[in-house]
C-alpha positions in Angstrom: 61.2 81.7 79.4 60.2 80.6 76.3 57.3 83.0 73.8 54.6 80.6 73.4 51.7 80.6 70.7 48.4 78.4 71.2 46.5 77.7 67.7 43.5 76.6 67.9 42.0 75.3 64.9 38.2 74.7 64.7 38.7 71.9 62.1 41.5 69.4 60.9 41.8 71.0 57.7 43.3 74.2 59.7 45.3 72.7 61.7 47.4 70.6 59.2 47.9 74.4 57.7 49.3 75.6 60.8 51.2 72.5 61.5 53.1 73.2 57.7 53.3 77.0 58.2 54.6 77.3 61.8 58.0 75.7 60.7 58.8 79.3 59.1 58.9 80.8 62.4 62.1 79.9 64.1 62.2 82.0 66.4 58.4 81.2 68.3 56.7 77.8 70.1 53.9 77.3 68.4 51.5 74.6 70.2 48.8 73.3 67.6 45.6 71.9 68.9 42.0 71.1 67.3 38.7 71.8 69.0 35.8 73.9 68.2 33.8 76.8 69.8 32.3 73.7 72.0 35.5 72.1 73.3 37.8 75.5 72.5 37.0 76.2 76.4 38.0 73.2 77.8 41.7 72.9 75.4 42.1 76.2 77.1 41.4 75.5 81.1 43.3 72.4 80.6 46.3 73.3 79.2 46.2 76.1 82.0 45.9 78.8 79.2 46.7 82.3 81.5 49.9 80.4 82.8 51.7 79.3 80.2 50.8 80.8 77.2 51.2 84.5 75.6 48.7 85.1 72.6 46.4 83.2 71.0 45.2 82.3 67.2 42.0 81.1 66.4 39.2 82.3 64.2 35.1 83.0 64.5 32.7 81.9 66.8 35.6 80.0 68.4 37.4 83.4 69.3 34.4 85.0 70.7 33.9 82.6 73.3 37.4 81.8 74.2 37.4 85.9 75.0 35.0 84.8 77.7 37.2 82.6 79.5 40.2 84.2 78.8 42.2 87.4 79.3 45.6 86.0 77.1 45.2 88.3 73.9 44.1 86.5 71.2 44.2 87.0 67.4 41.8 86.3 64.9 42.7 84.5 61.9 40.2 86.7 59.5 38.3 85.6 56.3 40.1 87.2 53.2 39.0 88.3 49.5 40.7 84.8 48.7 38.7 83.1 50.9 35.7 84.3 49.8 36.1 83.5 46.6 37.2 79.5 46.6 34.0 79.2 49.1 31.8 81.2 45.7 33.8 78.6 43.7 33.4 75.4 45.5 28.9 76.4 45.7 28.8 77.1 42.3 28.2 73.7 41.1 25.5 73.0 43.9 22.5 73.6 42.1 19.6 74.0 44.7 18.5 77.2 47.2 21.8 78.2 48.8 22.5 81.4 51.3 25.3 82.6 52.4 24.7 84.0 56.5 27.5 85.6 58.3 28.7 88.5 60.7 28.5 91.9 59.3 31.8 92.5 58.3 32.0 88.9 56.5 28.5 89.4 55.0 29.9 93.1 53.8 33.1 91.1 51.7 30.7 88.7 50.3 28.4 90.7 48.9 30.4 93.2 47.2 32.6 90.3 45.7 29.8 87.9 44.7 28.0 91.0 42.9 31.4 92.1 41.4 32.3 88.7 39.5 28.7 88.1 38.9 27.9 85.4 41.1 23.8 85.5 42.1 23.9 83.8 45.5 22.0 85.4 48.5 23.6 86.5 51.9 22.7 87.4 54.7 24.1 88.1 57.9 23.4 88.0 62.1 24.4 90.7 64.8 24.9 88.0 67.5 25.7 84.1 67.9 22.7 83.9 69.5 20.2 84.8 66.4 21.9 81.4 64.6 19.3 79.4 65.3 16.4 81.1 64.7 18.0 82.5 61.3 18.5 78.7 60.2 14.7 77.3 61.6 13.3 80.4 59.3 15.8 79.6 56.2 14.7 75.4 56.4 11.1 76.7 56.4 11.8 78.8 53.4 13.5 75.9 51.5 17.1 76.9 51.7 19.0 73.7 50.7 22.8 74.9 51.5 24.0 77.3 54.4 27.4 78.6 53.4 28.8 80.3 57.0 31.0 80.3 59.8 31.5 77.3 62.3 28.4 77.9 63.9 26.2 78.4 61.5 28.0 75.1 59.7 27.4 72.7 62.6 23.7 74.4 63.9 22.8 74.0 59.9 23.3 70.6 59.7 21.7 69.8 63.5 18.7 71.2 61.3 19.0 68.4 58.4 20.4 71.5 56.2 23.4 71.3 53.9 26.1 73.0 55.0 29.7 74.2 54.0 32.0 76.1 56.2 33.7 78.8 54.6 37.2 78.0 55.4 40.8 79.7 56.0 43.7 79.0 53.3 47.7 79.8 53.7 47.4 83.1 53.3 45.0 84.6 56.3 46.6 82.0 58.3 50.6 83.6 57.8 48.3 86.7 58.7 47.1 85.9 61.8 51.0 84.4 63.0 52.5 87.4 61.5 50.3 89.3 63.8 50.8 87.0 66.9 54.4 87.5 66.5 54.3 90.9 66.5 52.7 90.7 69.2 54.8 89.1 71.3 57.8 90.9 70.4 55.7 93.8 71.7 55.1 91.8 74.8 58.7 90.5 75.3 62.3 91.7 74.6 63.7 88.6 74.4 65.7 86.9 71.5 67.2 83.9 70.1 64.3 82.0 71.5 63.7 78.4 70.1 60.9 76.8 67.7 59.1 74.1 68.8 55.9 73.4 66.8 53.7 70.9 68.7 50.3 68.7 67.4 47.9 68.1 69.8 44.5 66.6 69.1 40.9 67.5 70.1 41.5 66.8 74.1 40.8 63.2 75.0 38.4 61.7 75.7 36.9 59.2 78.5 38.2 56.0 78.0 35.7 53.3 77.6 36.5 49.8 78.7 34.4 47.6 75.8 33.8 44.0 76.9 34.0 43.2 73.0 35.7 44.5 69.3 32.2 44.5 67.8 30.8 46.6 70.3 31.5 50.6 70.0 29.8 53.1 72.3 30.0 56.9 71.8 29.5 59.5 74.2 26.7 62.2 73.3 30.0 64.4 72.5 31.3 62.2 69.8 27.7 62.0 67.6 27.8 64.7 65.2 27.0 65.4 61.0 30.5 67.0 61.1 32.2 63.6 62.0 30.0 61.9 59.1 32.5 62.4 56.3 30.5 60.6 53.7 28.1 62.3 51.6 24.6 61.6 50.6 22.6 62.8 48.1 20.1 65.5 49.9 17.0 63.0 48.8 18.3 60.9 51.5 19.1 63.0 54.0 16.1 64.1 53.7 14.4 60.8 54.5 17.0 60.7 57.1 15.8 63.8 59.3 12.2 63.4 58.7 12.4 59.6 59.5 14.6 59.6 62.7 12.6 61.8 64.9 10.6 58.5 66.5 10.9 56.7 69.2 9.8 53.8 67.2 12.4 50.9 66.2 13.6 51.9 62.8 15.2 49.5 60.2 17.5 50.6 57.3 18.2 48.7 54.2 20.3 49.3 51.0 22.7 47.6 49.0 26.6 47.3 49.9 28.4 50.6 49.4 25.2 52.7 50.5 27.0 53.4 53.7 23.9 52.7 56.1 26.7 52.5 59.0 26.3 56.3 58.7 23.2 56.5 58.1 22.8 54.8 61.1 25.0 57.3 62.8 22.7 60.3 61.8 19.6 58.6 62.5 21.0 58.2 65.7 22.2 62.3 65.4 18.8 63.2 64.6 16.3 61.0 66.5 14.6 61.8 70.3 18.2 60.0 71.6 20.6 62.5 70.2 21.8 63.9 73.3 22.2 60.5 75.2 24.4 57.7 74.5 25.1 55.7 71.0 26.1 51.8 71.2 26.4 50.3 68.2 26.8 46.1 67.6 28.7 44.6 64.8 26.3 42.1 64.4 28.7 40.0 61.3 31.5 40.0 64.0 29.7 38.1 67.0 31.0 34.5 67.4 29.0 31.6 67.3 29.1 30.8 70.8 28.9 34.3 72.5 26.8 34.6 75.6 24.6 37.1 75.0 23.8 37.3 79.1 27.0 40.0 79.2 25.5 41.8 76.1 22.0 42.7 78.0 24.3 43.5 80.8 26.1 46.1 78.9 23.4 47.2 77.4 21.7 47.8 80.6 24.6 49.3 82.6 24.9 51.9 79.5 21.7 53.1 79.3 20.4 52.5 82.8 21.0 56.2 83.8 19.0 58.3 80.9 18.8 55.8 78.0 20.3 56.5 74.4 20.3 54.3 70.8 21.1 50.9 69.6 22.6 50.2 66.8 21.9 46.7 65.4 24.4 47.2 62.2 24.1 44.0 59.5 21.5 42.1 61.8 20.9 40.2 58.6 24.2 38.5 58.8 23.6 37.3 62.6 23.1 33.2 62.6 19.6 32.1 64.1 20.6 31.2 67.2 22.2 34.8 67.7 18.9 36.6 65.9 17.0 34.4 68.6 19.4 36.0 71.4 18.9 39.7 70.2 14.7 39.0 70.1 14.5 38.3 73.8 16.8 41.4 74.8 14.8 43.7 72.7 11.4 42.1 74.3 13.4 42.9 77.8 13.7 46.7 76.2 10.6 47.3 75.0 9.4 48.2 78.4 11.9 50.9 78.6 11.0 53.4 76.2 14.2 55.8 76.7 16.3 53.2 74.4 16.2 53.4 70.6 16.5 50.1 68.6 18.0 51.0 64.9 19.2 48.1 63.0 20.5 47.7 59.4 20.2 45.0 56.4 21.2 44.9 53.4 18.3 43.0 51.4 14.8 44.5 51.5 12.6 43.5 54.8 10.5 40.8 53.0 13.4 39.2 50.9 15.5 38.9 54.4 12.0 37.1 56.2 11.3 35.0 53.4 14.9 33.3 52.6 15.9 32.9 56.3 18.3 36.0 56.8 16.1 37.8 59.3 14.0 36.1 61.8 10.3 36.9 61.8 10.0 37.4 65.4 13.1 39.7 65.1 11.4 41.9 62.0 8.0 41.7 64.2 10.1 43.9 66.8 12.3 46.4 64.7 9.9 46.7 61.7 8.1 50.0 62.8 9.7 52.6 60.6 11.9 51.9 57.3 13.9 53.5 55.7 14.8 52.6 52.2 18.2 53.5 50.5 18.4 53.3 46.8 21.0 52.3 44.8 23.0 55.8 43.9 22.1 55.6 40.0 19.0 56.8 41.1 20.5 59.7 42.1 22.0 60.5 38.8 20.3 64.1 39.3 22.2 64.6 42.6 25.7 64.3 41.7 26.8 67.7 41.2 25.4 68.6 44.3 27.2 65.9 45.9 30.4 66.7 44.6 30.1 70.3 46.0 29.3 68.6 49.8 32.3 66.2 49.1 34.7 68.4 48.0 33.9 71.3 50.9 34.1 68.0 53.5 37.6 67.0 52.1 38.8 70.8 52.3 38.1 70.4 56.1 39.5 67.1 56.3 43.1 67.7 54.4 42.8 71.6 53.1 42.5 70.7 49.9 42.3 73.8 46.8 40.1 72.0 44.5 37.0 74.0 44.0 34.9 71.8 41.5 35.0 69.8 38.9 34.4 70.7 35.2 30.8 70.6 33.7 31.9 68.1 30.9 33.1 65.9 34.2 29.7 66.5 36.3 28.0 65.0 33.3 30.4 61.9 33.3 29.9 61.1 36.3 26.2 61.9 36.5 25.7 59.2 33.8 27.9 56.6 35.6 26.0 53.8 36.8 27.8 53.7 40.8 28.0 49.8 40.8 29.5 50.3 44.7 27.2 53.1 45.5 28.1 56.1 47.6 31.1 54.6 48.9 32.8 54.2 45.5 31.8 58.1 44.6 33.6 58.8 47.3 36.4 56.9 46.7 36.5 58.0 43.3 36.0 62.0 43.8 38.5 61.7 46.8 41.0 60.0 44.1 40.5 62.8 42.0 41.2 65.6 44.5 43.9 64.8 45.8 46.0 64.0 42.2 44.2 67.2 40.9 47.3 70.4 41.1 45.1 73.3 40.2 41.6 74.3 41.3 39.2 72.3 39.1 39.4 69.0 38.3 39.2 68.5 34.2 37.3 66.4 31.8 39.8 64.0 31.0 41.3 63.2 34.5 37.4 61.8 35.3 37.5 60.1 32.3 40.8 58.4 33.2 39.6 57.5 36.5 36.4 56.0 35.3 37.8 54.3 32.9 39.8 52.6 35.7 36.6 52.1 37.6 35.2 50.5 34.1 37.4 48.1 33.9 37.9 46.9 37.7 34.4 46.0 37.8 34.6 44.0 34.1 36.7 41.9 35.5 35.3 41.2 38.7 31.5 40.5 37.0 33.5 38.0 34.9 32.5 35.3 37.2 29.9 36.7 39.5 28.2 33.4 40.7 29.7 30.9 43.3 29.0 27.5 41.4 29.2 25.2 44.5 26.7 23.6 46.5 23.8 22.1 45.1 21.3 23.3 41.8 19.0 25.1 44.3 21.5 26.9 46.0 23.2 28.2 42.8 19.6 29.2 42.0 19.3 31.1 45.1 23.0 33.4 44.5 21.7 34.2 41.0 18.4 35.4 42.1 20.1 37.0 44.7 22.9 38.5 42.0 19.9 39.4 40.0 18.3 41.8 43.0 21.2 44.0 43.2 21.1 44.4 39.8 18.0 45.3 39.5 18.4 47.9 42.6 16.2 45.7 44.6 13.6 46.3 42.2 11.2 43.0 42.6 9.1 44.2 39.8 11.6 44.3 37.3 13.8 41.1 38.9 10.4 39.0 38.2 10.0 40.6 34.6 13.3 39.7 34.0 13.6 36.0 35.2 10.2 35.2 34.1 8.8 33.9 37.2 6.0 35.3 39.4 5.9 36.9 42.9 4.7 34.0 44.6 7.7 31.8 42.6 10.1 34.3 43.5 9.4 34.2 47.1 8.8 30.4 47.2 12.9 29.7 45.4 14.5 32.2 48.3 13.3 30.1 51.3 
């Protein structure tokens, strides 16, 4: 009988190390799976954990509670010196209130390592997985901005509107931990010549739902999450995120293209009275002409007939009349039943939307109890080293990557950047940047080359910004519209600019 290994990562960012580390050990089976301390249990009773398998690897909160469940031995992939100090790299260039919380012997590493290279960031650490949330309701109400911690303290920070980054495992502590495992085993067996077998498995599957439609997506209370939000905002935003969700009241979110407000739909959803239920969201551009919306209440009504959940109306604003029309008697039909949230999405301001025909009034009458307003990411320009931290510890649990940061002279370049796509192209770009990037910080001129790139694409693509058919007051009606998103949806400024007045501005959009 085959030796068998289990891994199980807590993030994908593990996993792919094991995945490329496990081929050096010929002579084991090493399964690879991804789940968290929350579905670690589950993995285990379902791959039938005391039968099959001999030891163990995981790491933190994840091993404590798969001890519970479990008499296999397991191993504990442990947090090293090198560890420590990428995560004191990568929260060096995040400027506000940042913490580090821990267990003792993690918080004891820290410490002596932060004081010894002279890093001034504050630690502290919990005796029990319990204490995690009370720890993180008293840091929010202190001001902390960033949590640096553990997978717990990672994913119960950011159910608390809290940036977060999770101090993660490289190569090294992860060779560790097999090397142990193997030792192990040969302690547990005397047999030889076995054969390697490394095997990826996902997070276990889950239920599958039978849509009636492509544009409609629902999500199980299990699959809403920050940790599967893998853009980044600036904190001002999540900010107005967390304080604006927590309402039963219909909520509408507007922004230019590129400000992601799919997400931010998504963490509305995360954070509002609904979080625990149900999430449906509607591609509203997708719906065809003819659709019969009769099987769309229907849906809705068999998804949320048992305890209720969120609705997400994404890009109402491209819906045709007769489709808006549709939507306005469904949500009168759920108005009675306060256990759904309505959330819908558009990219013009409210008012704009009403008063050239893109949004129904009758439908705005409905949704338009809370707003929230995204701006344009230049207005963020104070933000963006910040937000480069938050990227760059999301894309080291997304792909393990080594960069760290990017150099000062390059925080500045990118600070003065103007974003013409918003958060989406920061993203983009930063992403771009990473993964070319060999060492651990990303240099001067390799942010110059790539915005030079970014420079250039979007020259040419202004060159003729401005559809020129139709008639004179529909070409009037793009350029005023071009004119808005330059201006950041600034109406002020768009009627200083074109010389016109508010009531003139309003009257040439109908």
């Amino acid at each position: 009988m085959k030796t068998k290994i289990l891994f199980l990562a807590p993030y994908f960012g593990l996993k792919e190390i094991a995945m490329s580390v496990s081929s050096e050990y010929k002579d084991f089976q090493i399964d690879v799976y991804q789940g968290n301390y929350e579905q670690g249990p589950k993995i285990l009773k379902q791959v039938n954990i005391n039968e099959k398998y001999d030891v163990i690897i995981t790491r933190g909160g994840t091993a404590e509670i798969c001890r519970t469940i479990t008499q296999t031995p397991i191993v504990e992939i442990y947090i090293n010196a090198f560890d420590i100090l990428r995560i004191l790299k990568l929260s060096q260039g995040y400027n506000g209130k940042k913490i580090f919380l821990s267990y003792p012997n993690i918080f004891k590493s820290f410490k002596q390592l932060s004081e010894l290279l002279g890093y001034s960031i504050e630690s502290k650490c919990y005796l029990e997985h319990k204490d995690i949330r009370d720890l993180i309701k008293e840091l929010k109400q202190e001001n902390y901005e960033l949590i640096i911690g553990d997978n717990l303290v990672y994913e119960t920070a950011q159910e608390f509107g809290i940036n977060s980054i999770l101090i993660t495992s490289g190569i090294e502590a992860v060779k560790s931990a097999i090397d142990e495992a193997v030792r192990l085993c040969n302690a547990l067996s005397n047999k030889k010549d076995l054969k390697y077998e490394a095997i990826e498995y996902s997070h276990y599957k889950k239920r599958e739902k039978n849509n009636i439609n492509d544009f409609i997506k629902i999500l199980d209370s299990d699959e809403i999450s920050p940790s599967f939000v893998h853009t980044v905002f600036p904190q001002t935003i999540l900010s107005q995120i967390s304080y604006l969700s927590n309402t039963p009241l219909p909520t509408i979110i507007t922004g230019e293209d590129g400000m992601c407000k799919n997400d931010v739909g998504y963490l509305c959803t995360y954070y509002g009275p609904q979080k625990r239920k149900s999430l449906m969201c509607i591609s509203c551009h997708s719906i065809p002409e003819h659709y019969n919306y009769d099987s769309l209440y229907g849906l809705i009504i068999d998804n949320f007939k048992d305890e209720g959940g969120t609705l997400f109306l994404e890009d109402i604003d491209t819906l045709c009349k007769e489709g808006q029309k549709k939507i306005a008697n469904i949500l009168k039909k759920l108005d009675k039943n306060n256990t759904i949230k309505i959330i819908a999405s558009c990219e013009l301001p409210v008012e704009i939307c009403v008063s050239s025909g893109k949004l129904l009034r009758q439908l705005r009458s409905i949704m338009d109890e809370v707003r929230i307003e995204l701006k344009p990411l230049k207005n963020y320009s104070n933000e963006i080293s910040n937000m480069v931290s938050m990227y760059l510890a999301k894309l080291d649990l997304r792909c393990a990557s080594q960069v760290v940061g990017i150099k000062e002279d390059g925080i500045k370049l990118l600070s003065d950047y103007t974003w013409p796509e918003n958060v989406r192209q920061f993203t983009r770009v930063v992403n771009q940047l990473a993964l070319k990037c060999n060492n651990s910080y990303i240099n001067v001129d390799e942010v110059k080359a790539a915005l030079k790139v970014e420079i250039e694409n979007h020259k040419n693509a202004s060159l003729v910004p401005i559809d020129l058919n139709g008639s004179l007051k529909e070409i009037e009606t793009r350029i005023i519209k071009y004119v808005i998103e330059q201006e950041g949806m600034n109406q002020v400024k768009v009627e200083k600019r074109l010389k016109i007045s508010h009531s003139t501005l309003w009257r040439k959009l109908k």
